[in-house]
C-alpha positions in Angstrom: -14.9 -3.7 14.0 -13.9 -0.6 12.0 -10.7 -0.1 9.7 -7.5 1.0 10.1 -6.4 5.0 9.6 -3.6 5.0 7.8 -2.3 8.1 8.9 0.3 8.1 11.8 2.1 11.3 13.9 4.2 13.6 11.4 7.1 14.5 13.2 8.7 18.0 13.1 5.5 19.6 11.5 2.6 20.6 13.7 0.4 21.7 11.1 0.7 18.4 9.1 0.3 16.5 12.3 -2.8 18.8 13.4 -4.5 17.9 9.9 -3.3 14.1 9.9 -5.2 13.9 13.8 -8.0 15.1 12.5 -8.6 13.0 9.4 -8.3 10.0 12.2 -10.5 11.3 14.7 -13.2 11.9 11.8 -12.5 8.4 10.5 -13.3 7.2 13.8 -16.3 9.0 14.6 -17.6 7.6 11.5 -17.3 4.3 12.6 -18.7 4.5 16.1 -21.6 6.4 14.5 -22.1 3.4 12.1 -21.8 1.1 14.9 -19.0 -0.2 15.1 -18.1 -1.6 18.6 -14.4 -1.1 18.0 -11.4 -0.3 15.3 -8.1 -0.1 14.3 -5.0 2.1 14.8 -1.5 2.2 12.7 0.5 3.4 15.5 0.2 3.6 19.0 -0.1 7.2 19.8 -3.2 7.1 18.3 -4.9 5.4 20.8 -6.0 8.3 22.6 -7.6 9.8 19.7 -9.8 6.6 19.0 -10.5 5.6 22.7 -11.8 9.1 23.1 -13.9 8.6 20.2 -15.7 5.5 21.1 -15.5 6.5 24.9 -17.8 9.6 23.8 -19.9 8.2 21.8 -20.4 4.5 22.4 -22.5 3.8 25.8 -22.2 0.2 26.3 -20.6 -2.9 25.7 -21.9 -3.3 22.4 -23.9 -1.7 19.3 -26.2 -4.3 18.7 -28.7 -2.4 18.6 -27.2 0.1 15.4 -29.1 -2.3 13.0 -28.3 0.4 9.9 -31.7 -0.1 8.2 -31.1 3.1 6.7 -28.2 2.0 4.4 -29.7 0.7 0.6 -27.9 -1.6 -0.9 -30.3 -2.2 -4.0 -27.9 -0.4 -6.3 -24.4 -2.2 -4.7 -24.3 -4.5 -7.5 -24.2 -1.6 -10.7 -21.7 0.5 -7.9 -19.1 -1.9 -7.8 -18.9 -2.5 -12.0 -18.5 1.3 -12.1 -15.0 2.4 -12.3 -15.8 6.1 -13.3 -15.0 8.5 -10.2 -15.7 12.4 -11.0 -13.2 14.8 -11.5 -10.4 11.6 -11.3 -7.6 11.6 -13.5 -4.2 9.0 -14.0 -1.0 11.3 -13.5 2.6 10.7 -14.2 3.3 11.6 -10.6 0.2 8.9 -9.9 2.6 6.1 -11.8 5.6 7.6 -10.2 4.3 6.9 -6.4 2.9 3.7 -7.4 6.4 2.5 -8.7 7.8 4.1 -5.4 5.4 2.2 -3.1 5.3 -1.0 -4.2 9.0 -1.2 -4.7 9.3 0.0 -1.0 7.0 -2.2 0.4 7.9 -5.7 -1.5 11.4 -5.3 -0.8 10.5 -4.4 3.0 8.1 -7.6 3.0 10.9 -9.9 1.8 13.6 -8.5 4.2 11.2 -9.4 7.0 8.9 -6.3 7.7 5.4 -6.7 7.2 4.4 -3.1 7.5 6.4 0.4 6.6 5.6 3.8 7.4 5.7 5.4 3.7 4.4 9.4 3.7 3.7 9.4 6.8 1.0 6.4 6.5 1.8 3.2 7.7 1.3 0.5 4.8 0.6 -2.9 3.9 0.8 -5.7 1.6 -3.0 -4.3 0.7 -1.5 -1.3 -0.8 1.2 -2.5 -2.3 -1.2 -5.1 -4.5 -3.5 -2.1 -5.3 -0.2 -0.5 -6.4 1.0 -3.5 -8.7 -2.3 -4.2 -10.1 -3.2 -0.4 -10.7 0.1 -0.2 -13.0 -0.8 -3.4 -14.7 -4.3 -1.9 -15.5 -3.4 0.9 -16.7 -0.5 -1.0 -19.1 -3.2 -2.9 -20.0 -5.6 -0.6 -21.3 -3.8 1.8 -22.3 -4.6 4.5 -19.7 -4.0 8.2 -20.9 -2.4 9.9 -18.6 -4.1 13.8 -17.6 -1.2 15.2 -20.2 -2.5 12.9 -23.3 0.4 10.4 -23.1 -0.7 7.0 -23.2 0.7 4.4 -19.9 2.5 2.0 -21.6 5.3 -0.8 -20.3 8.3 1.5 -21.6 7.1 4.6 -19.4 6.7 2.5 -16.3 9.7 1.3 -16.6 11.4 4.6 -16.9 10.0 5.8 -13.4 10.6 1.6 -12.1 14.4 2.1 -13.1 14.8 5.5 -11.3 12.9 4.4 -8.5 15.3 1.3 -8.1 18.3 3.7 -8.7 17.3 5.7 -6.1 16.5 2.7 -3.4 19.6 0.7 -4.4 21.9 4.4 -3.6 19.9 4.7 -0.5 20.8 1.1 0.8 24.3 1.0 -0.6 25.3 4.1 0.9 23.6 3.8 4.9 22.1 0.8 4.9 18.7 2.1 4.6 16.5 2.3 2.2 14.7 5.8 1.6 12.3 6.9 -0.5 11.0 10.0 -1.2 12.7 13.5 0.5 12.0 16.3 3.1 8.9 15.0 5.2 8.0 12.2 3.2 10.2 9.3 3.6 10.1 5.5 4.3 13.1 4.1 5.7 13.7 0.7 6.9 16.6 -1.9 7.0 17.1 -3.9 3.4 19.3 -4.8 1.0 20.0 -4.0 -2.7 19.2 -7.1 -3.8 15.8 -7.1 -3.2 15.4 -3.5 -4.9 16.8 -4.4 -8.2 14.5 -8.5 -8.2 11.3 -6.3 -7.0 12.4 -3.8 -10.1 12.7 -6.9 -12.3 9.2 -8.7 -11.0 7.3 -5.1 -11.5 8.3 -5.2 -15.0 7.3 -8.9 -15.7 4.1 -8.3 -13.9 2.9 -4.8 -15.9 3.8 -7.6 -19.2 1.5 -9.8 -18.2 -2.2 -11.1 -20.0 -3.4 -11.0 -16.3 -1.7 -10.4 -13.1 -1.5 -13.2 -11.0 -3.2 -13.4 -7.8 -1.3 -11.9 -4.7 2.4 -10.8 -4.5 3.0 -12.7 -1.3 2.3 -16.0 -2.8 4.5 -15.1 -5.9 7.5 -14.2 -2.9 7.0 -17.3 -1.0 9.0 -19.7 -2.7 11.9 -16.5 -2.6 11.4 -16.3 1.2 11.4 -20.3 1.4 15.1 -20.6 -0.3 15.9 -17.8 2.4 14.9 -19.8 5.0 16.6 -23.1 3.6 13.8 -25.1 2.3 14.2 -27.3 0.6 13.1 -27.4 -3.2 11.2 -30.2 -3.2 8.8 -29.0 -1.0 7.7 -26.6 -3.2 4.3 -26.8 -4.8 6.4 -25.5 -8.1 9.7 -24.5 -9.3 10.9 -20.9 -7.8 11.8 -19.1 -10.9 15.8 -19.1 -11.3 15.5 -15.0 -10.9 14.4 -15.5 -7.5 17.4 -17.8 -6.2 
């Protein structure tokens, strides 16, 4: 089974959709060629695009027979330690959209959606942890950013107090939380609450000595006391921010 493309139909510009089509039907080909006997899809008019794909190239009920003795894996061990990538670089605009994203997401995820469409790409909880632990990285180790500044706490929480500003307005004044403008927006039904406690956790988790181990377990307890749980069925107290 292949992965998911991210990318879903941009509405109202052709040419962005044209280029967003074409990044999936190249992901897809990709797969089929590696032999993959099936994949993913973020959105459902996208289903022609990938059943074409494997209906073109894939013959049969099954690739069995793609055995990829060609891939060498000798070196996969030294690859995965290496966290240089040419030509990268950590931008304030790079912090900025990580702030955006997982604020969007967690407070989507507690107020019961499991998935929002964010720049025209659907996401998931998986992006939203690489966005939390990316910013606790780079707080970390002191990441210089592509203009010589250094990432510290107090700089993400500039861009984590404007991004909350900016959700809380959203929800307060339609009942829908928006992030970003023109194109690129995200909007889904939440509440102002859960902008300003995501806000609040971001900055406790970018403080931390290491971050802990997956966002949704942190929010379980929350959603638990949402739901009427009781407390002693907790496997340990819910942090008094969080009720």
């Amino acid at each position: 089974m292949g992965g998911m493309s991210a990318q879903i139909p941009v509405k109202g510009d052709d040419k962005a959709n044209e280029i967003a089509m074409k990044k999936v039907y190249a992901d897809k080909e990709r797969e089929v060629r590696a032999g993959h006997d099936g994949t993913w899809i973020a959105h459902p008019l996208i289903n022609k695009i990938a059943r074409e794909v494997f209906d073109t190239y894939m013959h049969g009920a099954n690739q069995y027979h793609v055995r990829r003795e060609d891939v060498d894996t000798s070196a996969m061990e030294t690859e995965l330690v290496n966290a240089t990538v040419p030509g990268g670089k950590t931008t304030r605009e790079g912090v900025k959209e990580n702030v955006d994203t997982a604020i969007a997401y967690i407070s989507a995820w507690i107020a019961g959606n499991g998935c929002i469409p964010l720049n025209w790409m659907m996401e998931d909880a998986a992006t939203a942890e690489i966005t939390r632990v990316q910013l606790w990285q780079w707080v970390k180790y002191g990441s210089r950013l592509d203009t010589g500044e250094i990432v510290t706490a107090s700089l993400v929480d500039k861009e984590i107090d404007e991004s909350v500003k900016k959700g809380v307005k959203g929800v307060e004044g339609m009942s829908i939380l928006t992030f970003n403008s023109g194109s690129s927006i995200c909007s889904y039904t939440a509440v102002a609450k859960n902008v300003k406690m995501v806000g609040d956790y971001l900055k406790t988790q970018i403080r931390q000595t290491w971050p802990s181990e997956f966002l949704t377990s942190d929010w379980m307890g929350y959603l638990a006391v949402q739901d009427g749980v009781d407390e002693k069925f907790f496997a340990e107290p819910l942090p008094k921010s969080l009720l």
